[in-house]
C-alpha positions as CSV (number, residue, x, y, z in Angstrom):
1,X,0.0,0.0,0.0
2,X,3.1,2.1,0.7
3,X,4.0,2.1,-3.0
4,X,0.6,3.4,-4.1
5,X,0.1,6.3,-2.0
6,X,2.9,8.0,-3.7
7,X,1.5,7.6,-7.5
8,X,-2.3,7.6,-8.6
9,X,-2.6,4.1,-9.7
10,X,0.0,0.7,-10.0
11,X,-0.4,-2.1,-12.2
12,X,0.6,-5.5,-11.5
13,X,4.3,-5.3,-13.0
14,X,5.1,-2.2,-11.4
15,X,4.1,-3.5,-7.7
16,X,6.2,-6.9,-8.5
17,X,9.0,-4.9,-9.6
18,X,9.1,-2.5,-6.6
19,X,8.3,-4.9,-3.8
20,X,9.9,-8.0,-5.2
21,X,7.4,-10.6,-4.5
22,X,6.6,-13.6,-6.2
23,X,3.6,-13.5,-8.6
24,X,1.3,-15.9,-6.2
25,X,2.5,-13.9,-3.2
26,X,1.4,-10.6,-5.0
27,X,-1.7,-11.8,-6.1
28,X,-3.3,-12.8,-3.2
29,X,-2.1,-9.9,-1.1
30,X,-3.9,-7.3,-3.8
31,X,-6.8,-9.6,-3.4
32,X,-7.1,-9.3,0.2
33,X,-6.9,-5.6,0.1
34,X,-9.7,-5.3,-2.7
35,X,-11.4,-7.8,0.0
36,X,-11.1,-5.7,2.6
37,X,-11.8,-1.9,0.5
38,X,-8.4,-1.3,0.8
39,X,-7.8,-0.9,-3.0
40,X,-9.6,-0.7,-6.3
41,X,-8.6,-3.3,-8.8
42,X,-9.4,-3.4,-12.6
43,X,-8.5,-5.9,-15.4
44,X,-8.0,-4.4,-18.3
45,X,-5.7,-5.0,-21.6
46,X,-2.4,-3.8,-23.1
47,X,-0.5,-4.5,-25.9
48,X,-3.1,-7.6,-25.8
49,X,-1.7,-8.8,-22.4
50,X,-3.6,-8.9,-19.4
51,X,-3.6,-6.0,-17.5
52,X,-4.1,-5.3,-13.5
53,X,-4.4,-1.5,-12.6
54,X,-4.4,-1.2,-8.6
55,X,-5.2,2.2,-7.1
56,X,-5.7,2.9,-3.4
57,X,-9.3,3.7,-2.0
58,X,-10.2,6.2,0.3
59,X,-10.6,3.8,2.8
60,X,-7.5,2.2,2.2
61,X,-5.5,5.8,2.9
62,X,-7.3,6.2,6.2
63,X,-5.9,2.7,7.1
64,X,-2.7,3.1,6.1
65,X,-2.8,6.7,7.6
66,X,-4.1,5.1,11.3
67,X,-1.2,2.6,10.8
68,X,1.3,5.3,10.3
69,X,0.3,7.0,13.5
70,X,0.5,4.1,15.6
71,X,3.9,2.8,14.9
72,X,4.8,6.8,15.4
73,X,2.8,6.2,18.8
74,X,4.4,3.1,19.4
75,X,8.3,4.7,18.5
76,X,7.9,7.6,20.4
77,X,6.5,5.8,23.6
């Protein structure tokens, strides 16, 4: 999620790339975040190749926000 807050949107190479996960691992992580509201997922094509665009939802920022303020809790305590 830290990778999309940065830029408006991610696709599927450009998260595997950047956090060096496998495939499989990648996959099911973006999947439990779309579970879970956390991001917005849509399947598109380019160049004829599957395509997986990943932006972060409003919802998602807010979590990642209230997680960034408790480990800052957390360290400062």
């Amino acid at each position: 999620m830290s990778l999309l807050i940065s830029v408006d949107e991610g696709d599927f190479n450009f998260l595997l790339e950047r956090t060096g996960a496998t495939r499989g691992n990648l996959s099911v992580q973006v999947s439990k975040l779309k579970e879970a509201g956390y991001l917005s997922v849509k399947k598109t094509f380019k160049a004829n190749y599957p395509n997986t665009l990943c932006t972060l939802s409003p919802k998602g920022l807010k979590a990642f926000e209230l997680y960034v303020a408790a480990i800052n809790g957390y360290l400062k305590s």
